[in-house]
MARTORDREN-46728 format. One record per residue: y negated, x, z negated of N, C-alpha, C in turn; residue number from 1; residue in one letter. Coordinates in nm, 4 decimals. Layout:
! residues N
<nyy: Y | nxx: X | nzz: Z | cayy: Y | caxx: X | cazz: Z | cyy: Y | cxx: X | czz: Z | k: NUM | r: a>
...
//
This chain:
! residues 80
<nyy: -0.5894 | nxx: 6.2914 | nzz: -7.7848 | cayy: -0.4809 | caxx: 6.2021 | cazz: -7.8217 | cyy: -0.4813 | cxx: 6.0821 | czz: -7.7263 | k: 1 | r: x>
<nyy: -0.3505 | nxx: 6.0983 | nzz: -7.6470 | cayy: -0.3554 | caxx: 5.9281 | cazz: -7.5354 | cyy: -0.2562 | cxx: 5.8289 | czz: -7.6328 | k: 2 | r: x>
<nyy: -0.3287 | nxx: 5.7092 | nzz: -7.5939 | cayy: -0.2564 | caxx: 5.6331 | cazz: -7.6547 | cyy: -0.1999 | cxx: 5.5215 | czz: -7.5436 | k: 3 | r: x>
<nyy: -0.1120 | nxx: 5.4160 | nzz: -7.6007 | cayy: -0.0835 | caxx: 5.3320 | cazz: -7.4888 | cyy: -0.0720 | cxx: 5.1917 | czz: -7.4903 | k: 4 | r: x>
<nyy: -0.0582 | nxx: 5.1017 | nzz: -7.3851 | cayy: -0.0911 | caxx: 4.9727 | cazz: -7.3879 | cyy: -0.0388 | cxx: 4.9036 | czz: -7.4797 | k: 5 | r: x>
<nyy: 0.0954 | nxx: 4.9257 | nzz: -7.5097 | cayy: 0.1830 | caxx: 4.8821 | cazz: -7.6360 | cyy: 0.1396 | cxx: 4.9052 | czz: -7.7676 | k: 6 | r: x>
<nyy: 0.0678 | nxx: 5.0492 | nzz: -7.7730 | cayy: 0.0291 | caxx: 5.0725 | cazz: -7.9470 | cyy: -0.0925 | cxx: 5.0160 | czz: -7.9209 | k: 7 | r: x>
<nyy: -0.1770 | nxx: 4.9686 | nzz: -7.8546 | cayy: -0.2891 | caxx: 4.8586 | cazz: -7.8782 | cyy: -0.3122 | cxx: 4.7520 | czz: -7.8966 | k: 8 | r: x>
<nyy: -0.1656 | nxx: 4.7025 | nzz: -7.8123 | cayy: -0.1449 | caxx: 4.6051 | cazz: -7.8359 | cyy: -0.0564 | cxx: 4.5473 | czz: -8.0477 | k: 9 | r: x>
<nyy: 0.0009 | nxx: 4.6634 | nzz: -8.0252 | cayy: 0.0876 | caxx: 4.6425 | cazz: -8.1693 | cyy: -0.0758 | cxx: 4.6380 | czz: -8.2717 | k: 10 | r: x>
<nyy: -0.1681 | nxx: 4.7121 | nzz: -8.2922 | cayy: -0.3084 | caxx: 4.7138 | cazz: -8.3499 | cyy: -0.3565 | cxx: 4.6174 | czz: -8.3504 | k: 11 | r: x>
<nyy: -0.3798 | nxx: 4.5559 | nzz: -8.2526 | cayy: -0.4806 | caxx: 4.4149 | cazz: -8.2488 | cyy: -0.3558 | cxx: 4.3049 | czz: -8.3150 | k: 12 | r: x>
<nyy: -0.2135 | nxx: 4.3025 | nzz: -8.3057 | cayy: -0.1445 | caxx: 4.1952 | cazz: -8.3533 | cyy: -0.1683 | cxx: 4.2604 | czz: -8.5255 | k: 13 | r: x>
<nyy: -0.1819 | nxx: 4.3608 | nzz: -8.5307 | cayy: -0.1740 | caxx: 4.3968 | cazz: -8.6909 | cyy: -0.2639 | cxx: 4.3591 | czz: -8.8020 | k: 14 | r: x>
<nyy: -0.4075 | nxx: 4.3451 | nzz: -8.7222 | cayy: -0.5053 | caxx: 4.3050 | cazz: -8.7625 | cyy: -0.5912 | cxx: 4.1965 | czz: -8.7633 | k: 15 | r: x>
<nyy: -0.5131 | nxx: 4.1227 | nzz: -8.6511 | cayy: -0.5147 | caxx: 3.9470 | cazz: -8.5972 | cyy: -0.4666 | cxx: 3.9171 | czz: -8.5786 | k: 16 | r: x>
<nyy: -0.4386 | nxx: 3.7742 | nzz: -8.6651 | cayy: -0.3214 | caxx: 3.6404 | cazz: -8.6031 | cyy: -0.3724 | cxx: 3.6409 | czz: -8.4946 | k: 17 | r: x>
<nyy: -0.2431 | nxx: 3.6637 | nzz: -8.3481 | cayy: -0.2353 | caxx: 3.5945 | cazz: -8.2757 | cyy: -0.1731 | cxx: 3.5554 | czz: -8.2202 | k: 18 | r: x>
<nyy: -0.1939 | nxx: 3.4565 | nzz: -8.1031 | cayy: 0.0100 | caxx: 3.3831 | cazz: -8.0149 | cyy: 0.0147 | cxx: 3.4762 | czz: -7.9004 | k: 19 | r: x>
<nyy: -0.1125 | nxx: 3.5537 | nzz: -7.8738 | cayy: -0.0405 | caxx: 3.5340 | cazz: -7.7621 | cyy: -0.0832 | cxx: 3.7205 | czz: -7.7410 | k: 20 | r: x>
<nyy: -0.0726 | nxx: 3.8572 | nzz: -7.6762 | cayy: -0.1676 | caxx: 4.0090 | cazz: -7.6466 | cyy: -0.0754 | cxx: 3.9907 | czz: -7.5062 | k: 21 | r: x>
<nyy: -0.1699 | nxx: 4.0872 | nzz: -7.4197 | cayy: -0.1466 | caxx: 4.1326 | cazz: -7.3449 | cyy: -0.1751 | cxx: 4.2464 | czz: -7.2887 | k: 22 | r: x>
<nyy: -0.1634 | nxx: 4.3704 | nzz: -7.3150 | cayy: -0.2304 | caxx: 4.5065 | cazz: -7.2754 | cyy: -0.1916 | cxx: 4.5396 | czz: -7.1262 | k: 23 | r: x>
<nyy: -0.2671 | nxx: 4.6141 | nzz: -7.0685 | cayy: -0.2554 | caxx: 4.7044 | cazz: -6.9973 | cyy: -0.3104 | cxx: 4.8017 | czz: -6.9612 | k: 24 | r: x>
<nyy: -0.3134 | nxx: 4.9535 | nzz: -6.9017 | cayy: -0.3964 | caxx: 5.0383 | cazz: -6.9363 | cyy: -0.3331 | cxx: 5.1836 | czz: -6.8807 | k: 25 | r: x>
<nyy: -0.4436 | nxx: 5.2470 | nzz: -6.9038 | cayy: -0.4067 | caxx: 5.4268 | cazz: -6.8103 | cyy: -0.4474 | cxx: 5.5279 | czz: -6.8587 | k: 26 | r: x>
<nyy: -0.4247 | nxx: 5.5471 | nzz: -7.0381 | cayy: -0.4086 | caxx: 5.5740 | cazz: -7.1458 | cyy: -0.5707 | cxx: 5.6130 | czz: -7.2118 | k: 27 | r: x>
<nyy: -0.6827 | nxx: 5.5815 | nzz: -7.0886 | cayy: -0.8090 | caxx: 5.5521 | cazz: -7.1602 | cyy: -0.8478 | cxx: 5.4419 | czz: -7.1387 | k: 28 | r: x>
<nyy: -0.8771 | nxx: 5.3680 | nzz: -7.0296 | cayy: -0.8611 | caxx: 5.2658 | cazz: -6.9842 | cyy: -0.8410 | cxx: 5.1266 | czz: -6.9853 | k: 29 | r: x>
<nyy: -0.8340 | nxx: 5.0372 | nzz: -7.0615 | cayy: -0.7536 | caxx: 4.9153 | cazz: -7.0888 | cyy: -0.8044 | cxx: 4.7933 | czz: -7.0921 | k: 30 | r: x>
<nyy: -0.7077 | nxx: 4.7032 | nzz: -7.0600 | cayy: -0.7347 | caxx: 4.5807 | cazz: -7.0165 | cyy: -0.6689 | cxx: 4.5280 | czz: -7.0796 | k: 31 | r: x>
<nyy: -0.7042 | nxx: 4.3827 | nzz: -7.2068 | cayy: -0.6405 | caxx: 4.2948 | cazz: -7.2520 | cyy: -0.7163 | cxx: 4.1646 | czz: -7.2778 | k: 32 | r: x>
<nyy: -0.5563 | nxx: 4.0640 | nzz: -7.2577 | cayy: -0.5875 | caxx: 3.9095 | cazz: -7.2789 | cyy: -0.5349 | cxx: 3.9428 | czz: -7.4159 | k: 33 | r: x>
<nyy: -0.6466 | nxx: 3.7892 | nzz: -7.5246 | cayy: -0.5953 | caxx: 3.8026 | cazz: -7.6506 | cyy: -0.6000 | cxx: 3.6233 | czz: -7.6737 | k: 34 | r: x>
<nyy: -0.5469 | nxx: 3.5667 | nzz: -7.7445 | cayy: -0.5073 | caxx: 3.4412 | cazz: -7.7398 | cyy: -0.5128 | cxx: 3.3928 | czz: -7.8966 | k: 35 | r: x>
<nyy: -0.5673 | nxx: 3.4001 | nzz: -7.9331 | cayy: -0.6198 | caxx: 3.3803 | cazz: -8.1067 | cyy: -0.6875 | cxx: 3.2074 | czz: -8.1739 | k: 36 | r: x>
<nyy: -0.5973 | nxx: 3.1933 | nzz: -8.2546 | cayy: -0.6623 | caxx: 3.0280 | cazz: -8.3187 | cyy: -0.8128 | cxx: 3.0905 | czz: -8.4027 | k: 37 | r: x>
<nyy: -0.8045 | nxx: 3.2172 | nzz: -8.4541 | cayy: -0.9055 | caxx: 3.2829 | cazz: -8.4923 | cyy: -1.0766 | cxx: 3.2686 | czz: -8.4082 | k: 38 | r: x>
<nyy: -1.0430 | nxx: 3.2105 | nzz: -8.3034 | cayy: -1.1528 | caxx: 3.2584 | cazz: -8.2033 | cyy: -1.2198 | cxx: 3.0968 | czz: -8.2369 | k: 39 | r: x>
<nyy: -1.0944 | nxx: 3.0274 | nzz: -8.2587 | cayy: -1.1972 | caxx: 2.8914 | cazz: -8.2340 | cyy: -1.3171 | cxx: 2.9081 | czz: -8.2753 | k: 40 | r: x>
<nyy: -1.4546 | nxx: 2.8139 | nzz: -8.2732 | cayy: -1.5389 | caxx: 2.7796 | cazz: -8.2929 | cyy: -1.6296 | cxx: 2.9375 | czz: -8.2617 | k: 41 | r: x>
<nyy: -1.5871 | nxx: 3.0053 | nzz: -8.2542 | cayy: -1.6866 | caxx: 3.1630 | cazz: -8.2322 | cyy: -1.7308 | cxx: 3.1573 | czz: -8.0792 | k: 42 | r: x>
<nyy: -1.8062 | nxx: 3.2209 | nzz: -8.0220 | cayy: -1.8762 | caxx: 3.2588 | cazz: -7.9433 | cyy: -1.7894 | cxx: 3.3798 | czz: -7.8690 | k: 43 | r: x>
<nyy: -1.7800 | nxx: 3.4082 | nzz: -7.7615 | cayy: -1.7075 | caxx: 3.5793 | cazz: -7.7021 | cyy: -1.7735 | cxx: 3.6493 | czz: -7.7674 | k: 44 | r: x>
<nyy: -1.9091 | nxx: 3.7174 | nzz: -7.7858 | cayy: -1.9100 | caxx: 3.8182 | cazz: -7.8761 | cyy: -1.8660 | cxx: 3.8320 | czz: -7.9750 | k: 45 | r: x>
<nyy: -1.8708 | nxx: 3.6887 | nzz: -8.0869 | cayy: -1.7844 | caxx: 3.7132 | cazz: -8.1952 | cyy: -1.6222 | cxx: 3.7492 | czz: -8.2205 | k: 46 | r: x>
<nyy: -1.6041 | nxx: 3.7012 | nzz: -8.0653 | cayy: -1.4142 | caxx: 3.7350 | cazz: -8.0406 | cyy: -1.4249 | cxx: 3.8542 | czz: -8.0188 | k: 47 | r: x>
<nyy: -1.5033 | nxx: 3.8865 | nzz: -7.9745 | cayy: -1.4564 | caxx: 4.0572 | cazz: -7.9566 | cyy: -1.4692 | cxx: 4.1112 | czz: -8.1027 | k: 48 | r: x>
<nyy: -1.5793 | nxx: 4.0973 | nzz: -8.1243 | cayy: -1.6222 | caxx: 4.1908 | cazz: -8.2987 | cyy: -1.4986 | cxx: 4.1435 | czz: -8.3609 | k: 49 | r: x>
<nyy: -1.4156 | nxx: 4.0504 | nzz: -8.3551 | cayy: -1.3050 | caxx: 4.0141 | cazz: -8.4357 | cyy: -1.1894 | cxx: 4.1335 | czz: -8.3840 | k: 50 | r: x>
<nyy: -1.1620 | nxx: 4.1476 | nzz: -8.2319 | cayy: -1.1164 | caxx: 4.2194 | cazz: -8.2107 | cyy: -1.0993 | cxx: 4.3923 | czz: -8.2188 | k: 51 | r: x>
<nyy: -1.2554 | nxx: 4.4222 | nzz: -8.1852 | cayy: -1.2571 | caxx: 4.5612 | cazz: -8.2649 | cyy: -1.2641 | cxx: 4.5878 | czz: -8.3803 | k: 52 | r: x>
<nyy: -1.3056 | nxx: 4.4890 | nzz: -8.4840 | cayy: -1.2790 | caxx: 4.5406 | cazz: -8.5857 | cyy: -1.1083 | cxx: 4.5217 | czz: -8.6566 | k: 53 | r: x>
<nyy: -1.0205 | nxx: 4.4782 | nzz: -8.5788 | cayy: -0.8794 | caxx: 4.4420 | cazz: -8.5742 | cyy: -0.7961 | cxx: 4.5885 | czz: -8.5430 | k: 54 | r: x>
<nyy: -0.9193 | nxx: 4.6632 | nzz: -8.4313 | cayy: -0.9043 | caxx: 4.8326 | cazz: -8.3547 | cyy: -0.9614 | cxx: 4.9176 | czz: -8.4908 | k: 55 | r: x>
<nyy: -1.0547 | nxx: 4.8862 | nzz: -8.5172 | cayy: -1.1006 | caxx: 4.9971 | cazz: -8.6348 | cyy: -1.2025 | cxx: 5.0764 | czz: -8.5447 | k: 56 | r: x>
<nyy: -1.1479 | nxx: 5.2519 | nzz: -8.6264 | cayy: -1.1898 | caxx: 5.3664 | cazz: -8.5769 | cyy: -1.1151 | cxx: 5.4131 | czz: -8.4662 | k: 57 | r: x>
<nyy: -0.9871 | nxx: 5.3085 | nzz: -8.3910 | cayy: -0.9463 | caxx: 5.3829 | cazz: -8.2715 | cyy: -1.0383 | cxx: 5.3005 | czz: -8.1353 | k: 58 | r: x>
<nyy: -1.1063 | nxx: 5.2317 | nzz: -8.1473 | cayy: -1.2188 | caxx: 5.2224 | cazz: -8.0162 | cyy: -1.2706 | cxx: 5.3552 | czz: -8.0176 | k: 59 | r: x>
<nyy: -1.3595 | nxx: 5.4111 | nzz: -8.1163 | cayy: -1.4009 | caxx: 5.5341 | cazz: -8.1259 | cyy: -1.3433 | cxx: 5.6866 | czz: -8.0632 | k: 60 | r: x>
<nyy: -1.1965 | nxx: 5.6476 | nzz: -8.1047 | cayy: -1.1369 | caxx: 5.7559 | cazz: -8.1410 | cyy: -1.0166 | cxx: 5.7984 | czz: -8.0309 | k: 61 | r: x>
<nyy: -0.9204 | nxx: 5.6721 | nzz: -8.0006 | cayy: -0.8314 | caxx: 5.6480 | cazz: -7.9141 | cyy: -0.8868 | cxx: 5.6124 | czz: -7.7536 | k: 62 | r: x>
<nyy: -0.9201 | nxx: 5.4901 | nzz: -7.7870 | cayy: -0.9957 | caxx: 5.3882 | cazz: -7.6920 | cyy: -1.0960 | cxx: 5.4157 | czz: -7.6352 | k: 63 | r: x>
<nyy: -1.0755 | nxx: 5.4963 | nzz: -7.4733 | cayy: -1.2376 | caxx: 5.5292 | cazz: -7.4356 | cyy: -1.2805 | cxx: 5.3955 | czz: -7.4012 | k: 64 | r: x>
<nyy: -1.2404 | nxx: 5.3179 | nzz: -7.3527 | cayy: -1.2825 | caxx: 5.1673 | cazz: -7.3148 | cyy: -1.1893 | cxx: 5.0647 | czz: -7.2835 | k: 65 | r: x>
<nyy: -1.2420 | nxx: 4.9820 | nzz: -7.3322 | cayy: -1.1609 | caxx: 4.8342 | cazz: -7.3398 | cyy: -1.1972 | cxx: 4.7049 | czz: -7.3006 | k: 66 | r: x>
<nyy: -1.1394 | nxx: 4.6728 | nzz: -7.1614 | cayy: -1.1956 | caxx: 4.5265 | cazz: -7.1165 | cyy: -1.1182 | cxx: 4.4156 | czz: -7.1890 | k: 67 | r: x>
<nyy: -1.1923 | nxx: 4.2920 | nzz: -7.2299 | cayy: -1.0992 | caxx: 4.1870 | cazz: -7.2808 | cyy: -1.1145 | cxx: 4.0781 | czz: -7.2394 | k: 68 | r: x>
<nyy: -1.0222 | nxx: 3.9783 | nzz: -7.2537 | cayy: -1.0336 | caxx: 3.8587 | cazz: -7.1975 | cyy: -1.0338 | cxx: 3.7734 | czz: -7.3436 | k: 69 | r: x>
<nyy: -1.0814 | nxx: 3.7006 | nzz: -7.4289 | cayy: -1.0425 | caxx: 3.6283 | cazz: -7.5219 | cyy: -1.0323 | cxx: 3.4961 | czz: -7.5093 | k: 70 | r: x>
<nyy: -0.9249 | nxx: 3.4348 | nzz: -7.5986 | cayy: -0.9094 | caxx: 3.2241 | cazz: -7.5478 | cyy: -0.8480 | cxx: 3.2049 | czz: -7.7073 | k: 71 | r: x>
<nyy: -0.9192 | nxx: 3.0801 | nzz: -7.7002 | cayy: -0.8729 | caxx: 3.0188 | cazz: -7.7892 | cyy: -0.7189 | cxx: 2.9440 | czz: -7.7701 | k: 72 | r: x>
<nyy: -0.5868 | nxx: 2.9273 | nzz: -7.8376 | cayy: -0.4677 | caxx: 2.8246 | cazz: -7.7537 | cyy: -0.5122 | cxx: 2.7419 | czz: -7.6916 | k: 73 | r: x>
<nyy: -0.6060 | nxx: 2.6588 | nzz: -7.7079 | cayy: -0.6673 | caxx: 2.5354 | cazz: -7.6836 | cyy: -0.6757 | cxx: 2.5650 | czz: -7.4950 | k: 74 | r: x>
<nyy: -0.7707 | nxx: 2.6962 | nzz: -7.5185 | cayy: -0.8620 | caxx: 2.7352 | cazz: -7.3866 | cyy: -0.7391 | cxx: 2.7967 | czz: -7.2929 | k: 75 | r: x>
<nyy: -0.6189 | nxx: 2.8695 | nzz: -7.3162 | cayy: -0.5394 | caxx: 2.9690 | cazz: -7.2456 | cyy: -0.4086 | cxx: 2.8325 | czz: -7.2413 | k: 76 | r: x>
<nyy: -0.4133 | nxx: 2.7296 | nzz: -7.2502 | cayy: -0.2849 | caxx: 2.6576 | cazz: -7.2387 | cyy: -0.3387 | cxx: 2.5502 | czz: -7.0974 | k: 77 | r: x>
<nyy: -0.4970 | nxx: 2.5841 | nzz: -7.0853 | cayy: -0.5614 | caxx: 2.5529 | cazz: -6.9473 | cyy: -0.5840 | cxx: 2.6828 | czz: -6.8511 | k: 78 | r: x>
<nyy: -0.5688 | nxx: 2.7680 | nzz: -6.8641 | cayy: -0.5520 | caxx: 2.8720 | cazz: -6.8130 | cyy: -0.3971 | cxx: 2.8691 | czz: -6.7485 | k: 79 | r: x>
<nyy: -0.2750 | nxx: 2.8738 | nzz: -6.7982 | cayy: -0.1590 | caxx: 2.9208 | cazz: -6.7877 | cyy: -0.0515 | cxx: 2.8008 | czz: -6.6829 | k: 80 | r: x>
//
């Protein structure tokens, strides 16, 4: 089953407030910025665990791998 940058992206908005996804990807593959008030005060590992568990069982299942970028608004409005 391939999946695509858009239905990963629609997943992670389903399962986390956020302002801002950005997928991209080559239907195993993928690369996303995620932009979450959720992240404040956490650590990147904890942004991610927020994030896969936002994925579920499709990291497992869909998702052979997934690079991410995570920011808090705070952090990506110095970025942009």
């Amino acid at each position: 089953m391939t999946t695509t940058p858009e239905a990963i992206k629609g997943y992670i908005e389903q399962g986390l407030d956020c302002e801002h996804v950005q997928v991209h990807g080559d239907g195993r593959h993928f690369e996303a910025v995620i932009v979450s008030k959720a992240f404040e005060g956490k650590g990147m590992v904890q942004q991610h665990q927020l994030v896969y568990r936002a994925l579920g069982d499709r990291m497992h299942e869909e998702i052979h791998a997934l690079s991410m970028k995570t920011f808090t608004p705070e952090q990506w409005s110095k970025q942009v």
